[in-house]
Each structure stands twice: as C-alpha cells, then as structure tokens.
C-alpha positions in Angstrom: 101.5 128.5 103.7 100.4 129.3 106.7 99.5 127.0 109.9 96.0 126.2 109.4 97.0 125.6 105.8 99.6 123.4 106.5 97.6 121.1 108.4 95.3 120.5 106.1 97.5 119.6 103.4 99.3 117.1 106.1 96.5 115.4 107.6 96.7 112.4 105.1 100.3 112.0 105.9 99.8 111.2 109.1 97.4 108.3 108.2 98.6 104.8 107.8 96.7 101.8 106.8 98.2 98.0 107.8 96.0 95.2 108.6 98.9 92.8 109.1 100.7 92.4 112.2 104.5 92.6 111.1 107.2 92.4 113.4 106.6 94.5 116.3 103.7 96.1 114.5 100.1 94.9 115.6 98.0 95.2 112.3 95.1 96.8 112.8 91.5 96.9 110.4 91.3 100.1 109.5 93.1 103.3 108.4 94.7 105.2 111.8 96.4 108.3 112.9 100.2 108.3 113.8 101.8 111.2 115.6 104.6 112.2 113.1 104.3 112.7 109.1 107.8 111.1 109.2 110.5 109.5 111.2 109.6 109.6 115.3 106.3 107.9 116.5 105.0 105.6 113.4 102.5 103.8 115.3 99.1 104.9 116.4 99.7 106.3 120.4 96.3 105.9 123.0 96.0 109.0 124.5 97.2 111.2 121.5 94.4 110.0 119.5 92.0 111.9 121.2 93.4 115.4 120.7 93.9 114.4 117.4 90.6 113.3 117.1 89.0 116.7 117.7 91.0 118.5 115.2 89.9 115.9 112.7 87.0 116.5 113.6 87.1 120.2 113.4 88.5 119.7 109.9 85.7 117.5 108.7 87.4 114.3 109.0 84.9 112.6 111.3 85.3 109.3 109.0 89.3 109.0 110.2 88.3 110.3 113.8 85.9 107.5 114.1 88.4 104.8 112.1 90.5 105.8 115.0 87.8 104.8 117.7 86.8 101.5 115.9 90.7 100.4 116.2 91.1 101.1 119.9 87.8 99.0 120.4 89.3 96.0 117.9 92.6 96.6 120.7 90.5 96.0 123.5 88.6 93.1 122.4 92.0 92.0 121.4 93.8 92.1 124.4 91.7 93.2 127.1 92.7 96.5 127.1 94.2 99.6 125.1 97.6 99.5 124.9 100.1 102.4 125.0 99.9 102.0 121.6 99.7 99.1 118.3 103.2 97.8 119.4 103.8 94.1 121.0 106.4 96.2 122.6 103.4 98.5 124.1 101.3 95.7 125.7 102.7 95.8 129.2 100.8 98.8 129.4 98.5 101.8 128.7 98.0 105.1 128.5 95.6 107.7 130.0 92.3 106.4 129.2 90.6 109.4 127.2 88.6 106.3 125.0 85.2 107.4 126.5 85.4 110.7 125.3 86.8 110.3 122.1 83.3 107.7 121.6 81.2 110.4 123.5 82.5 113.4 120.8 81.8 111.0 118.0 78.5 109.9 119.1 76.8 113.7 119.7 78.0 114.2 115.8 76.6 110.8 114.2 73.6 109.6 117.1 74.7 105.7 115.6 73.2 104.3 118.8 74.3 101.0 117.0 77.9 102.0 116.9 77.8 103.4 120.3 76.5 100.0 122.2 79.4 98.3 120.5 81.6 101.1 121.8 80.1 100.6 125.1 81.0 96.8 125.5 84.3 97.7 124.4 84.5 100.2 127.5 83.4 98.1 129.9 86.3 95.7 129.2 88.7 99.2 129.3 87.2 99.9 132.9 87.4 96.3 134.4 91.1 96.4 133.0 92.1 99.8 135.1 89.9 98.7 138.0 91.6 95.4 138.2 95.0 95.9 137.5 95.4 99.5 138.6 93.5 99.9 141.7 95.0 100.2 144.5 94.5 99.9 148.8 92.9 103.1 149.1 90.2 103.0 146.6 91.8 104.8 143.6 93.8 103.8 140.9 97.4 104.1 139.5 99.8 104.3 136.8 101.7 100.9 137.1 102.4 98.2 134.3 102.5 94.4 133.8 106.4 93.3 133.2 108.7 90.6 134.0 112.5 90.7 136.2 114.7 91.2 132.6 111.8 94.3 131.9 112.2 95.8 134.7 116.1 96.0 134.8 115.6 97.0 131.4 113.3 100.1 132.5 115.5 100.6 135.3 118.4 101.3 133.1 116.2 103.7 130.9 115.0 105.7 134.1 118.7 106.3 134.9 119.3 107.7 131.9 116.3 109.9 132.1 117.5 111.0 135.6 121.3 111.4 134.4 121.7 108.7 137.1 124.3 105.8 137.7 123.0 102.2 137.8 122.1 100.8 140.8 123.9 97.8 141.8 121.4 96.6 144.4 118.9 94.6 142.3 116.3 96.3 144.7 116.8 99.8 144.0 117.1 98.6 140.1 113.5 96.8 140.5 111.9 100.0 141.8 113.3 102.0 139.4 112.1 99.8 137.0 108.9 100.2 138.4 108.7 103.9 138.4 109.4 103.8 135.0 106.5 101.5 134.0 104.7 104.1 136.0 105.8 107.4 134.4 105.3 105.1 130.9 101.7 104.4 131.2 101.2 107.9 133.0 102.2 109.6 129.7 104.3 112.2 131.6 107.3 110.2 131.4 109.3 111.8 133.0 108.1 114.4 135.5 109.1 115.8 139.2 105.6 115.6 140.7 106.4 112.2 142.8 109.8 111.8 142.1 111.1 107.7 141.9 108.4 106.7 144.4 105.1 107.6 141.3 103.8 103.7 141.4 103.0 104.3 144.9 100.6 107.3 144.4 97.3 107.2 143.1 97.3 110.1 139.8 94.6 112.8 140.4 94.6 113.0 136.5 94.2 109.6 136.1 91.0 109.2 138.5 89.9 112.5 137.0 89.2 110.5 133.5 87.8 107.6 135.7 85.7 109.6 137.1 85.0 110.6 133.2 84.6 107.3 132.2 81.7 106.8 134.7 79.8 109.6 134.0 80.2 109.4 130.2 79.3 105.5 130.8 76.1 106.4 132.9 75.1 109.1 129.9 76.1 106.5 127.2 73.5 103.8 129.6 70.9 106.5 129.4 71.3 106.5 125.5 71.0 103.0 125.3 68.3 102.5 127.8 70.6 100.0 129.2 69.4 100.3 132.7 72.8 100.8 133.8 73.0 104.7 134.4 72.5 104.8 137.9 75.2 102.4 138.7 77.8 104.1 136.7 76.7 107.4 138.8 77.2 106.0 142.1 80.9 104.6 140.8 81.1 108.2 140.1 79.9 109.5 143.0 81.8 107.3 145.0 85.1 108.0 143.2 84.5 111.7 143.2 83.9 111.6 147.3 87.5 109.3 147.5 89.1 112.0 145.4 88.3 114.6 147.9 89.2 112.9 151.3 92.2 111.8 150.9 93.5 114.0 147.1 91.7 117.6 148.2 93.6 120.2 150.1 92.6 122.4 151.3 96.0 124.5 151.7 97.3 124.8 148.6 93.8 124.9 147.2 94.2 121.9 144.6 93.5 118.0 144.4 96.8 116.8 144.5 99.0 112.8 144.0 98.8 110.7 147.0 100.9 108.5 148.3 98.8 105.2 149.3 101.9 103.9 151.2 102.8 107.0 153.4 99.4 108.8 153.6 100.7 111.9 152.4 100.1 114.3 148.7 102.4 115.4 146.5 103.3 119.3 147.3 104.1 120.2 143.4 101.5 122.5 141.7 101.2 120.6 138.5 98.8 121.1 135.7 97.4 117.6 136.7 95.7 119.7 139.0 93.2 120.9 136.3 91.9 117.7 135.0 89.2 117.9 138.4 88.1 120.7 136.4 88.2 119.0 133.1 86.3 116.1 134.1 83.7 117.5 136.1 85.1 116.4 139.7 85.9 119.8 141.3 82.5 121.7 143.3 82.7 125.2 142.3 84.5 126.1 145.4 87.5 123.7 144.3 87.5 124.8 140.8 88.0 128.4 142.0 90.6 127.6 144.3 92.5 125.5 141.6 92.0 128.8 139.8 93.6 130.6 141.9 97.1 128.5 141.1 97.5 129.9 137.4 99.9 132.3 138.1 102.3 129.6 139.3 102.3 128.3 135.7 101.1 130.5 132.8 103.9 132.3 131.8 104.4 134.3 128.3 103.1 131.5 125.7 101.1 129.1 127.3 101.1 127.2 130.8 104.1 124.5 131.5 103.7 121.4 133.4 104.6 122.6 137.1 105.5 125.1 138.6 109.2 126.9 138.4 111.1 124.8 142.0 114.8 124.2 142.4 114.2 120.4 142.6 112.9 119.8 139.9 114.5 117.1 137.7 115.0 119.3 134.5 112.5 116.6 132.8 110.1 116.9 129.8 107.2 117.0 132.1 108.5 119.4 133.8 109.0 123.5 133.7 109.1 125.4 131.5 107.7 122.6 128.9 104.5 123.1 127.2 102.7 119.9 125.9 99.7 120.8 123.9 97.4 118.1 125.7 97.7 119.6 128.4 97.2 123.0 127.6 93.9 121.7 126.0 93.0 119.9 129.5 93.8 123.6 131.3 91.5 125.7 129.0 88.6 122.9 128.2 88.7 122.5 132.3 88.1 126.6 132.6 85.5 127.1 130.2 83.8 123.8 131.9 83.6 126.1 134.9 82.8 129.6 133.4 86.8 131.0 133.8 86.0 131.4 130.2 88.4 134.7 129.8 91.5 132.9 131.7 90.4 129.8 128.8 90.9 132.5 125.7 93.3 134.1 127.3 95.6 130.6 127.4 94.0 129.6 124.1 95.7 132.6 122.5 99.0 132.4 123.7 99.6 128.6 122.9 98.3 129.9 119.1 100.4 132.7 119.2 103.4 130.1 120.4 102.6 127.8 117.4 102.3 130.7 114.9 105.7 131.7 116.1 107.3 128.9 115.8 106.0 127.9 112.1 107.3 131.0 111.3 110.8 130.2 111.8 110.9 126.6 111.3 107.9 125.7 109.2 107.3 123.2 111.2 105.2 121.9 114.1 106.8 120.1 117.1 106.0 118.0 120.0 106.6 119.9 122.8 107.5 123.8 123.6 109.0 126.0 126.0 106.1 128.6 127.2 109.3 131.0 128.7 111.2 131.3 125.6 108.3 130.6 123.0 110.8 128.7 121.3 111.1 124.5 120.7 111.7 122.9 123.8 114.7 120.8 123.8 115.5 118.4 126.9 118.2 115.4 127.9 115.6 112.8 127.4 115.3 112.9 123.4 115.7 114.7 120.4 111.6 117.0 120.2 110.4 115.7 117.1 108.4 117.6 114.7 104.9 116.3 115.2 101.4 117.0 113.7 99.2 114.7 116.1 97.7 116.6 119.4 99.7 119.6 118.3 97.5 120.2 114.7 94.4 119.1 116.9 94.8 121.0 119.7 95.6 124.1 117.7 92.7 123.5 115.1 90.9 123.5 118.5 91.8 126.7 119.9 91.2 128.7 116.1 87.9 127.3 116.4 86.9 128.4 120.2 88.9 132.1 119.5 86.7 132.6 116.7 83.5 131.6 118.3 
C-alpha cells in the first residue's frame, strides 16, 4: 500500500459521529473529522479542519468537508465563537481562524448561495468574537484566552514543563506564564521561540494575515450575496493591511514580523509566520519578494521548519528543525499566490518526498517531522502521534498541484 492508497482507505476512520454532549465532549449534529484514526486527538481540532478539508476535498469527499463547515457554524451559534476544538475543556479559547476559507473553498465547488448566507452570519459572530476579545491598543489582534486565577496557575504549571522550567513561586510570574500559555494555546504554535514568555503581548502577523482573509473573503462572500456589505469589509481590509505595514513591516530583515504592543518593538526571529502576508494576500509585490528572499534561512533537505536555526531557541515543537504540514502548505500556497511558483514545487516535492520516506519505514503518517533528518520529529513536549488530519490533506494537496 502505498501513501495515497493508504489515505483513502483511512479517511472513514478518522470520522466520528456524536450528537450528544458526554462528559467533556460537546455533541455535535453531524458527522466530523478528528486528527488521529486512533488514540491522540479524538475530538474535532479548528484550524486542522481546514487542511483536512482540502484533501477531502481533493478526494471527493466534499459531503464530509462541508459536514465539517456546518459543525463549526452550529459552534459559533453555540457559543459565540469557534472553539479550539468540540471540548468544554477547549472553550476558553480558539484557534487560528481559517473558517472563511474553508466556507470560501466549499462555496466555489457547490454555488449554494443558500448555504453560504447562513455561513456568512455564522462569520460575522467569529469576527466580532476576535475583534472584541482579541484586539488590542494598537489596532491589531492577538492570541490571548478567556480563564480564571486556578486556570491560569494551571497553565502556568504546563508552560514550565514545556520550557523544562521550575515553578515560580511569585504568584505574578505564575499568572503571566499562565497567560503566555493561553497565548501559545490559541496561537496553535504551542510552543515556539518567536516571542518567548512575553507572546500575549504581541499582536501575531499570522493571525492578522487570516483577518485580513476574513475581510476580503467576507467582502467577496457580500458581493455573492448582494448584501451591500462588500465595501465595508474592504476598507476593514484595507485598513488592517495598512496597520500591518506600519508598525509589523521591516524593512531590514525584509519580512512583516510579531510586535510587541507594550514595548513598540518586532520580533527579530525569521519564522515561517512570515509567509502567511503572502498567503493571504497582504504583502505588495515588493514585500512578497523580500519575504522571498528569507527561504534559505529555513528550507533545508525535506521541507521548510518553523524558524530559523539560532542558539536561543527553546528546543520547542514550533521551533527548528520541526516541519508541521500546515505550515508548509501556508509557505507554498503563499508562493504560487505570488508567481514564486518554482520555489512552491520545489517545497511541494520535498515535504512529499519526506512523507513517502517516512511511510516507507513506519507505514505510518505522523504529526510533525524533522525537515534536517527526514525522519519523525520527536521533542520534550509530547510523544508525535501518528496522525492522518492536515498531514493526509496537505499531502493529497501537493500530489495534486505536482501533477498539474
């Protein structure tokens, strides 16, 4: 069996179907995707979905990709929000918000202008939510979370394990550790050297990248619907786009980079949350070939890691030399946005080559991978799980566009 063979005979397996809350379970209406066949990660997870979604999709599961969608929408009706994922557990926080595009993919395959207004309303809630509770003083948003003293110190305690550090016994330190860790939690890079224990303080490039996506996908959703909405969504955009760029762009390094609301300064990491400007449209050309520019810093033999190689990093799974398949899907969808198309194959075929490798020896696919060794990537944090989820879709994904 080979890879493209075993996902297909594993995409069922990943799909559970429980309308009943039940314990810590939030029930939801219909069939969803889980990460794992087995084991780790048996609940459905925000931002995996959508690289899951578009290898369902790529396999002719539109039906489940769109199941998917409808759930996240019952979610946010729910609760205002989508949470990290169908957990009571989960609903201090989310994830990164990829909802818009997941509804935009499905939309341009069924034209169920029906389906898509309902979508929309559910959106609207989603952006209010992140404008709301994650904006911040200087007009962009952050990673945070929504927790009470006993979570914190219970998030404190996690982070210093993460960190192989000892427990504070200042209840302050404890609290912003805590907090950091709500931060890295929602983020989905939990954990990662870009901003080191001060994150909650910095608004995320990647996360106002996929603003700025839900405002233009929201303005092209209003045009659909003859709304009357599109221009306003293009101004949020606009206006989020020209915040990006005074106080995220520099112009040294060459990148939109984290910055630190509290201190006026960016982060000085070269991090692939650099590319999702190019992903979502943000970057003028001029940017995007400066971002361009960085690759060398962090493609290496099988695919591109995190960040760059430094001796301060943490040794953390969002660090070097991990390779998440998300975000090597983020790197090569940003370059082909912008015509790099050869550096997008180029990537494409080295995180294929990666899983091919790896399949070979362990018949298996896995969360996470180190792009040095081309081998499983193991870290302090947890045991890497095998995984189908964004690591099937991701890969169906890159088959596709190296056969085109």
């Amino acid at each position: 069996m080979n890879v493209k063979e075993y996902i297909e005979a594993n995409w069922d397996n990943t799909t559970r179907f429980f309308t009943d809350d039940n314990d810590t379970l939030i029930g939801l209406p219909k069939p969803y995707t889980v990460p794992c066949c087995e084991g780790a990660f048996q609940e459905m997870y925000y931002w995996d979905v959508y690289f899951t979604n578009v290898g369902l999709i790529k396999s002719g599961r539109l039906a489940q990709a769109k199941n998917n969608v409808d759930n996240m929408c019952y979610l946010i009706n729910k609760f205002g929000f989508m949470p990290n994922g169908n957990r009571t557990y989960y609903l201090s926080r989310s994830q990164p918000p990829f909802l818009s595009q997941m509804v935009r993919c499905i939309y341009e395959q069924t034209g169920d202008a029906e389906w898509l207004d309902e979508c929309y309303k559910a959106l609207e809630k989603e952006y209010d939510f992140w404008e709301s509770e994650r904006q911040t003083p200087c007009g962009l948003n952050r990673y945070y979370g929504k927790f009470s003293h006993d979570e914190l110190m219970d998030f404190s305690n996690l982070l210093c394990r993460r960190f192989n550090m000892e427990k504070p016994d200042d209840d302050a330190i404890a609290e912003k550790y805590g907090k950091a860790m709500y931060s890295f939690a929602e983020s989905g890079w939990d954990c990662n050297s870009r901003m080191g224990l001060d994150c909650y303080n910095y608004a995320w490039v990647d996360l106002n990248s996929l603003l700025f996506g839900i405002e233009t996908d929201m303005a092209f959703f209003s045009a659909e619907l003859k709304n009357g909405c599109e221009n306003i969504w293009s101004e949020k955009a606009e206006k989020r786009r020209n915040r990006m760029t005074q106080l995220m762009w520099n112009d040294i390094s060459g990148a939109f980079c984290d910055y630190n609301f509290t201190e006026c300064k960016q982060s000085d990491i070269v991090s692939l949350a650099q590319f999702y400007p190019l992903f979502s449209g943000v970057c003028t050309r001029e940017q995007a070939k400066r971002t361009v520019e960085l690759l060398p810093k962090i493609e290496f033999e099988f695919g591109v890691a995190c960040c760059e190689k430094r001796d301060d990093l943490h040794n953390l799974q969002w660090d070097y030399p991990n390779g998440w398949a998300c975000l090597q899907y983020i790197v090569v969808h940003g370059l082909l946005r912008y015509g790099y198309r050869e550096d997008a194959l180029r990537i494409a075929e080295k995180y294929k080559c990666l899983v091919e490798k790896v399949f070979e020896a362990t018949e298996n696919l896995w969360e996470k991978y180190n792009v040095t060794t081309g081998e499983v990537s193991n870290n302090k944090e947890y045991k890497t799980p095998a995984m189908m989820g964004w690591t099937a879709g991701v890969y169906v994904d890159f088959c596709s566009l190296l056969e085109k």
